[in-house]
N, C-alpha and C positions, 0 to 999 in steps of 0.2 A: 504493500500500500504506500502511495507515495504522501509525504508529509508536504503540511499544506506549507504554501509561501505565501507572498504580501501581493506580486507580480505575476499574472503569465502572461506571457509572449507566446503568440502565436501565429506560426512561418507557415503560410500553403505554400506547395512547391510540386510546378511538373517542370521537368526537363528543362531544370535551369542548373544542369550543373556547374555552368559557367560561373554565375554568380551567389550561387547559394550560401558560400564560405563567407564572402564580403558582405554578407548579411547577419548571416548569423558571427561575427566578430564587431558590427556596431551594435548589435545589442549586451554582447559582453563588454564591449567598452565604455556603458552607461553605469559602471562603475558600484551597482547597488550588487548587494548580497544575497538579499531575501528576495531570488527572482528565478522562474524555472522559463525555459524555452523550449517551447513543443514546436518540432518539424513535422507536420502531416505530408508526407510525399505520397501525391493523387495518382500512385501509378507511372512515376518517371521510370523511363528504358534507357536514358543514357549516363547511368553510372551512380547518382546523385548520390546513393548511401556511401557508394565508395568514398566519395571527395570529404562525406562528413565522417567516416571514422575515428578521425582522431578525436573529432569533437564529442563523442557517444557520450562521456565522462562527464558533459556540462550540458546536456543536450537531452531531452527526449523524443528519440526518433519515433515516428509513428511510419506504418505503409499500410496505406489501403489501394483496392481497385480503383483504376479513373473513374470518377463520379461528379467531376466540379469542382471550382475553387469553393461556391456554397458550402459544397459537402463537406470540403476538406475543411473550411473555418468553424463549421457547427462541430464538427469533431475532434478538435484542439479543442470547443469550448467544455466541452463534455468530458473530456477528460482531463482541463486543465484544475487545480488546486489553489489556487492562487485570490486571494480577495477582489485586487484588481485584474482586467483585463487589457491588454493590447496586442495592434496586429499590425504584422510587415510583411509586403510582397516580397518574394523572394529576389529578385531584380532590384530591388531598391533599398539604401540606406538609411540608418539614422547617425545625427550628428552627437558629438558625447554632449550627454547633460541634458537630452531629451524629455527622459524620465522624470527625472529632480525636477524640471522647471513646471509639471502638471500637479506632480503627488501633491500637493495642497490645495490644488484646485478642483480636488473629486471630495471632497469632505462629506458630499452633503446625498442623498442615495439618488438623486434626480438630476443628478450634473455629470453631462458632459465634456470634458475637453479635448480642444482639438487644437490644430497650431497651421501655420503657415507652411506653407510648400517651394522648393526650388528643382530646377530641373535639371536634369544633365544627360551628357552623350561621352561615349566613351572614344568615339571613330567622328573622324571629321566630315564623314560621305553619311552620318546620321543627323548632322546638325540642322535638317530641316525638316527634320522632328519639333524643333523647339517653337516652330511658327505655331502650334495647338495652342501654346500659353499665352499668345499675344492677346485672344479673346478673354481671359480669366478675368472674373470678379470674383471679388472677396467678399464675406460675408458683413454687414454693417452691426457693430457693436454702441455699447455705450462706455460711457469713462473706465468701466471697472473691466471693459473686457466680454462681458454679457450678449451675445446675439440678439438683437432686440426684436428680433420678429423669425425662429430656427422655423414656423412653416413657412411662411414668404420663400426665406432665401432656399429653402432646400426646393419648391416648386420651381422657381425663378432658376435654379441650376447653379445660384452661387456656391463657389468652389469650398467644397469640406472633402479632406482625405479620411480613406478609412486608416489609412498608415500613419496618420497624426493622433487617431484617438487614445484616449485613457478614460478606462470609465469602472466602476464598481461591477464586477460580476452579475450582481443583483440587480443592477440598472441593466444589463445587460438583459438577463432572461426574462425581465418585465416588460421589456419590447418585445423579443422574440427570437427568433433563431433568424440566418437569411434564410430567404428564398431556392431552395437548392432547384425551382423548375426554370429559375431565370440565370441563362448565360451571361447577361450581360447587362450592369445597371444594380445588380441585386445591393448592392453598397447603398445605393440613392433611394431604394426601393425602404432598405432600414432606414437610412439616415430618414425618411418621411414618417416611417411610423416612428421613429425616436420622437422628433418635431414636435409631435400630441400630448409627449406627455412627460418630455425630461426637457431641463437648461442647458443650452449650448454657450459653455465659453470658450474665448479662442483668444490666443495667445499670436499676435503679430512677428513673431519668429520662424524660419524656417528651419526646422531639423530634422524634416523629412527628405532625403534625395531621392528625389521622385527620377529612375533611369529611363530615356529612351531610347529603342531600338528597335531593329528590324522586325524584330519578331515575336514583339508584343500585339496582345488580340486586341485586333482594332473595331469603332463600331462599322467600318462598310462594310462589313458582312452580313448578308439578309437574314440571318437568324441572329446576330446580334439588335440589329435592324428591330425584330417582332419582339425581341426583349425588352427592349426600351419601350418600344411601343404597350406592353402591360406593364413598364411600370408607370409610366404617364398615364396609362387609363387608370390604372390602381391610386394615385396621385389624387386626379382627377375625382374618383369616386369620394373618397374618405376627405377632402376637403370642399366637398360641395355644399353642407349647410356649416360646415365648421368654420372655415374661411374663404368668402365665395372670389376675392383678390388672389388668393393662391390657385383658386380654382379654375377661375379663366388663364392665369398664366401655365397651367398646368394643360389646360385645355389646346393653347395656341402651340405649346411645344408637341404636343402631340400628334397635332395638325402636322407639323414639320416634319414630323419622322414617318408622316405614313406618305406624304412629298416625297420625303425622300428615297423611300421604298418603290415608290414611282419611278424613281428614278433608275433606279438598280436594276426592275424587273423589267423598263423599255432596254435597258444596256442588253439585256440577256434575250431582248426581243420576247419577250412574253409580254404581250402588248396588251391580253385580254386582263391579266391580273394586273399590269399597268395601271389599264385607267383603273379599273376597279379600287387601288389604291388611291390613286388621283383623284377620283370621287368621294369616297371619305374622307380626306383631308378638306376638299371642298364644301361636304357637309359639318364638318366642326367648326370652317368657317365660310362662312355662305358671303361674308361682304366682304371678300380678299377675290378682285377680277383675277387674280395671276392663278389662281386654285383652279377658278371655271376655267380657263382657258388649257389649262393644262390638259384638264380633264376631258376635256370636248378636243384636241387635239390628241390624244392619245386613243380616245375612241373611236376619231376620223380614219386612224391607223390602223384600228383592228377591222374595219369596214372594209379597210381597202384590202386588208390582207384575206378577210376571208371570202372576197369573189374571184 
């Protein structure tokens, strides 16, 4: 039986043998004691336990079948000991002194903390990765640090890392587990249901190294695409008499993502599912001309394709 600690850490990791090591050594260089790190490896095939062996001693390895990073995060939480919780991509770092600068800002069983983000590239032919952060917003606080509106900004898409969080265990499973049916988003999917019923503070420091590279999952993928899109309708649902400001912004991004899907599924020449997405986006917003037009040109496409 593993005795409890103050701290768990916990690393999902597929087939980042690359970087795994340089993660799991910024969390030992936050310099605290009372702290256990659980690796959930979701099924990696290229080597990944090998590179952590020497770690095993300060580390607990978990392997399960591919299931998800969902799966693999609910599964660190399930079996970590720890009062509080935190979590890091395996791909990305933390800076030392991460730790220390929240631990007194979780006092309270309804508080969240989270922190500022930086980015980086390792190779010079990735640095055009970093144009994704040009668009970021921050979340608006007040004097002491406080989010002053955590459903606005999580609807609105301002920027919270799950790899910045710290938060009590118990705050944790009072939200929920993630979403292990969603690929993609499942972080924004919590961070909304957190939004209902805990304080978000955040801390204007970066000590997350958020890495970019070639072969991080990105959203142009149409089943990342359909993931976002439930979690914007889930979004969407659960602040509609709650806060109906979060709810139309929640509403219009939604709009966008089934546009955007539009988009994807004319690239692939599937014109009929096309508009059909095209049309929905049109329907969440009926007084956006560039919606109809789309919509009615994508269906001119399937007209002509199929005489």
């Amino acid at each position: 039986m593993q005795s409890k600690k103050y701290i768990t850490v916990i690393i999902p990791t597929f087939n980042r043998r690359k970087f795994i090591v340089e993660a799991v050594t910024s969390v030992l260089d936050q310099n605290i004691d009372d702290l256990e790190i659980i690796v959930v490896d979701d099924g990696s095939t290229d080597g990944t336990q090998d590179v952590l062996k020497p770690y095993m001693n300060v580390i607990r390895y978990i392997y399960q079948e591919n299931r998800g990073v969902s799966a693999a995060r609910n599964r660190g939480v399930r079996e970590s000991s720890g009062e509080l919780l935190a979590f890091l991509d395996s791909d990305d770092l933390w800076s030392p002194g991460k730790l220390n600068a929240q631990i007194n800002r979780v006092l309270g069983d309804d508080i969240l903390s989270f922190q500022e983000v930086e980015w980086f590239v390792d190779h010079e032919e990735d640095r055009e990765f970093l144009n994704q952060c040009k668009s970021v917003t921050w979340p608006r606080c007040d004097t002491s640090g406080y989010v002053l509106d955590p459903v606005l900004d999580v609807a609105a898409g301002r920027y919270f890392h799950l790899g910045t969080l710290l938060c009590r265990k118990s705050a944790f499973l009072e939200v929920g587990f993630f979403d292990e049916n969603l690929c993609f988003g499942e972080d924004e999917d919590w961070f909304s249901r957190a939004s209902m019923k805990m304080r978000f503070h955040y801390i204007s420091e970066p000590f997350l190294k958020r890495r970019f590279h070639v072969n991080q999952t990105g959203a142009e993928r149409e089943e990342c695409l359909q993931s976002l899109i439930t979690v914007f309708s889930n979004i969407k649902v659960r602040t509609e008499e709650f806060h109906p400001k979060a709810h139309a912004i929640a509403n219009r991004r939604l709009a966008a993502k089934w546009s955007h899907l539009a988009n994807i599924l004319a690239d692939q020449e599937r014109y009929l599912e096309a508009s059909r997405a095209a049309g929905t986006a049109f329907v969440l917003e009926p007084f956006d001309i560039r919606r109809l037009m789309k919509s009615v040109l994508l269906f001119c496409n399937v007209s002509i394709k199929s005489k």
